[in-house]
C-alpha positions as CSV (number, residue, x, y, z in Angstrom):
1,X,-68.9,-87.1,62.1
2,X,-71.3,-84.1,62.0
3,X,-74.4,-84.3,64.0
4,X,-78.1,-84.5,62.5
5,X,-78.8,-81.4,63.4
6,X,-75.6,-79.4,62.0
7,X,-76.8,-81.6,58.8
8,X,-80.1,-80.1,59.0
9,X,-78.6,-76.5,59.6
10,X,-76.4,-76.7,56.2
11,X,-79.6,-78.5,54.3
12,X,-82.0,-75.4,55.5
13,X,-78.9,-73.2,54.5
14,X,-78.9,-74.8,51.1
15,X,-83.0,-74.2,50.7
16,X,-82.4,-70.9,51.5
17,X,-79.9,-70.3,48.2
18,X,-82.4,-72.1,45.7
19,X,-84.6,-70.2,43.8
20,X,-88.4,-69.6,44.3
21,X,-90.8,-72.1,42.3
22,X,-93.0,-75.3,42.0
23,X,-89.7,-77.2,40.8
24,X,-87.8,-77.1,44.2
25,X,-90.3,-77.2,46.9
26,X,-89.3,-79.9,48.9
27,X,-90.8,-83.0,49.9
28,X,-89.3,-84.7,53.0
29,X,-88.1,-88.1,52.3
30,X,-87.8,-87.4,48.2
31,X,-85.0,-87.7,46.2
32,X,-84.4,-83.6,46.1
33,X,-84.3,-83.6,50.2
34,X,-81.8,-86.8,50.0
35,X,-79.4,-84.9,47.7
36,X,-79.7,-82.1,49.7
37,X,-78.9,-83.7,52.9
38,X,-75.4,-85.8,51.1
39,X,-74.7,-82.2,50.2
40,X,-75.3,-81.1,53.3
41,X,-73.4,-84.1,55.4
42,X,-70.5,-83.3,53.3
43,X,-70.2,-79.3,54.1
44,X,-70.6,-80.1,57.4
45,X,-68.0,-82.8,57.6
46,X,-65.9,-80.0,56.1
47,X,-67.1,-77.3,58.3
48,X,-66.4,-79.9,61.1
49,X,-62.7,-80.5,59.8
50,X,-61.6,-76.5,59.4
51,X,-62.6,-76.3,63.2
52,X,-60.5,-78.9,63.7
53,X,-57.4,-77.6,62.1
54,X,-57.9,-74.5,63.4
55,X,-57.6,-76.1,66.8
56,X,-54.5,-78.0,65.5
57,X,-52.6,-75.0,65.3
58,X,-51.5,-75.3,68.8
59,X,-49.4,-78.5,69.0
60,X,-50.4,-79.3,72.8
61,X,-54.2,-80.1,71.2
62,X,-53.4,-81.6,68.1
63,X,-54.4,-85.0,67.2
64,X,-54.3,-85.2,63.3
65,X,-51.6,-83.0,62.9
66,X,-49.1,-83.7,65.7
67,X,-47.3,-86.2,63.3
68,X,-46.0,-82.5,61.6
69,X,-45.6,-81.1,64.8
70,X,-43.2,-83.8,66.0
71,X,-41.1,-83.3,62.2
72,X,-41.1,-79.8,62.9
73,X,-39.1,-80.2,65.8
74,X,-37.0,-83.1,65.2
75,X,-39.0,-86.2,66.9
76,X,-38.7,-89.0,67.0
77,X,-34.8,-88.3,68.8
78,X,-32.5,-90.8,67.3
79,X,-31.3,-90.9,71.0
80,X,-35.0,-91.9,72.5
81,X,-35.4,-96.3,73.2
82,X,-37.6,-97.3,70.5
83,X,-39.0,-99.9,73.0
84,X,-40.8,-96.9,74.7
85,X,-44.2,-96.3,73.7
86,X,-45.0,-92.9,74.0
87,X,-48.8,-91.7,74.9
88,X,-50.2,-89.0,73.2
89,X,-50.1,-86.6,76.0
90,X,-46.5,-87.5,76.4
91,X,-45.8,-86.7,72.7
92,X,-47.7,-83.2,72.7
93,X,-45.6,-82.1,76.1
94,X,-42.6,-83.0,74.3
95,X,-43.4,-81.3,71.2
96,X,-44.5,-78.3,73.6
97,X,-41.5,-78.5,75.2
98,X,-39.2,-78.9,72.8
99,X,-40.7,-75.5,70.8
100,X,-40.1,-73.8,73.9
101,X,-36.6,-74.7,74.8
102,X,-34.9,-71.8,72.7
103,X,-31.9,-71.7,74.2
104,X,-30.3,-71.4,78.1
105,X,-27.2,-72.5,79.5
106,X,-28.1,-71.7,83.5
107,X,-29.4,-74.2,86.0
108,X,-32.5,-72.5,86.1
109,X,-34.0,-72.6,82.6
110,X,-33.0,-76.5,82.8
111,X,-35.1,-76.7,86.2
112,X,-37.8,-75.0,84.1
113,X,-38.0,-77.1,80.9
114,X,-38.3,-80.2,83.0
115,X,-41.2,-78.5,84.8
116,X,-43.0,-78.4,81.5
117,X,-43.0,-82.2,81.5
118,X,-44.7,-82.4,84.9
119,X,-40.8,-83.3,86.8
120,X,-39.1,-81.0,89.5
121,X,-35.5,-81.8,89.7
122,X,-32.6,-80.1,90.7
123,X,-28.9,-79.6,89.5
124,X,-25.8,-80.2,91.0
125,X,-22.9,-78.1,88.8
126,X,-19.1,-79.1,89.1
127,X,-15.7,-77.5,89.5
128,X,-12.3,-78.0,89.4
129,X,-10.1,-78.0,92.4
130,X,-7.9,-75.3,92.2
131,X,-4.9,-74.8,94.6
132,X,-5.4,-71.4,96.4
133,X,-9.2,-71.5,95.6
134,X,-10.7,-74.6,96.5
135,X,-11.6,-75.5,100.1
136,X,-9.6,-78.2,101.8
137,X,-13.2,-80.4,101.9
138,X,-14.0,-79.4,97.9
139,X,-13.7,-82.7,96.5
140,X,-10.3,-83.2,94.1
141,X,-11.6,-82.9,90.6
142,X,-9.4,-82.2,87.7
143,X,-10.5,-79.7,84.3
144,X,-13.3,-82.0,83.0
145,X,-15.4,-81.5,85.7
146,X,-16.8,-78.2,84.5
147,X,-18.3,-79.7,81.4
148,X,-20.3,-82.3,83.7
149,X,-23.4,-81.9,85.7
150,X,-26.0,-83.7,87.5
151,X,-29.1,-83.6,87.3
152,X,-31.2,-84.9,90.4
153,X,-34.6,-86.1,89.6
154,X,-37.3,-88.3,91.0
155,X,-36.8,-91.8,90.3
156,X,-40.0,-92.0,88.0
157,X,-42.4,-89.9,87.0
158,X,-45.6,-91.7,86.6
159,X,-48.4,-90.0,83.8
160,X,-52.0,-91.0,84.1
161,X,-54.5,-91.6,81.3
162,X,-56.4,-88.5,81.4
163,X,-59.9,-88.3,79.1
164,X,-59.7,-85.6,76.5
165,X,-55.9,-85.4,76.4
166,X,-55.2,-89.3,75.9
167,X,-56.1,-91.4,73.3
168,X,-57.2,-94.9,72.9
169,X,-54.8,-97.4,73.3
170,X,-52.7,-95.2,75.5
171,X,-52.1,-97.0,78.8
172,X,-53.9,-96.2,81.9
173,X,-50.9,-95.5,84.0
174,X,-47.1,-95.3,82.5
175,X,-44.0,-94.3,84.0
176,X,-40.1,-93.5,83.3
177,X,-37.7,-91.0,83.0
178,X,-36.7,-91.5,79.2
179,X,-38.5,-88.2,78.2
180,X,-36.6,-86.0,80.8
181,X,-33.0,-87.4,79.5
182,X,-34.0,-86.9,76.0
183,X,-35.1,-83.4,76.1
184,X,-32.3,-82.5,78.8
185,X,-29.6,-83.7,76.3
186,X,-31.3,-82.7,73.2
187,X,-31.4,-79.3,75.0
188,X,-27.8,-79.0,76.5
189,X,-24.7,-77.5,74.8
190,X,-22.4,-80.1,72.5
191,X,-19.4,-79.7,75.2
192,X,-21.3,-81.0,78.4
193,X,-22.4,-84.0,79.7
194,X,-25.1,-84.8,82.3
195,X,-25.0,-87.2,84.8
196,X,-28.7,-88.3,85.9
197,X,-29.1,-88.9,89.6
198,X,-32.5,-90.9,90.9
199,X,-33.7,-90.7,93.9
């Protein structure tokens, strides 16, 4: 809702376009200075609005767009718990994270998308025991054990109502882990599987 005085601002705007004469001098309070205030309320609603969108360009602000934002980049997962309500800051860092995971197969760009969510973890990567290579105290694991690794993470990562990036209803305190495993294995290649360690 614009304020009084950006109302003002677009009806002294307006005056300024009418032309010169006895027939629109205005009288404060009269019916000419009430239509031009509606007209005026409504640009600046709509001046108020463009802002607004142009501020919604960036999904980790957006608010009336982040609906789009979350289609844009596949959300809701099919693999997230429905039972999990998200807050709204949760929702922007996983749209913000989710643009920027464009590709990565190393341990390190995995240690650096869960940063983006607030989580520092690390990542324990398996081999195979081979005869001739392995170490006598390398545990015995067959073939499949290159296609799993595990992910070591605190047990739960607790987010904070914040003002200006939460919204009402949001909770004042929620915690989990859901958002890490969806974006890890929404981000990981077909082949692998990750085992999630909480300590």
């Amino acid at each position: 809702m614009p304020t009084e005085e950006r109302i003002l601002q677009f009806r002294d705007t307006l005056l300024t376009l009418l032309p010169e004469g006895k027939l629109w001098r205005l009288v404060k309070g009269g019916v000419f200075d009430r239509l031009l205030q509606t007209i005026a309320s409504e640009g600046a609603t709509i001046d108020e609005v463009i802002t607004a969108v142009a501020t919604e360009a960036l999904p980790s602000q957006a608010n009336m767009l982040l609906e789009g934002w979350e289609y844009e980049v596949g959300l809701p997962d099919p693999n997230f718990p429905s039972d999990v309500p998200l807050t709204l800051a949760e929702r922007r860092d996983l749209v913000v994270a989710k643009l920027q995971a464009v590709g990565g197969c190393c341990a390190d760009f995995f240690v650096a998308l869960a940063a983006r969510l607030g989580v520092t973890i690390t990542i324990t990567e398996f081999e195979a025991f081979e005869v001739g290579e392995s170490a006598v105290e390398d545990p015995l694991d067959d073939e499949t054990a290159r296609f799993l690794w595990q992910v070591n993470a605190p047990d739960s990562v607790t987010r904070y109502f914040e003002v200006g990036e939460s919204a009402v209803g949001d909770p004042l305190e929620s915690g989990g882990n859901e958002l890490l495993e969806v974006l890890l294995n929404s981000a990981k290649q077909a082949h692998t599987k990750i085992i999630f360690s909480y300590t």
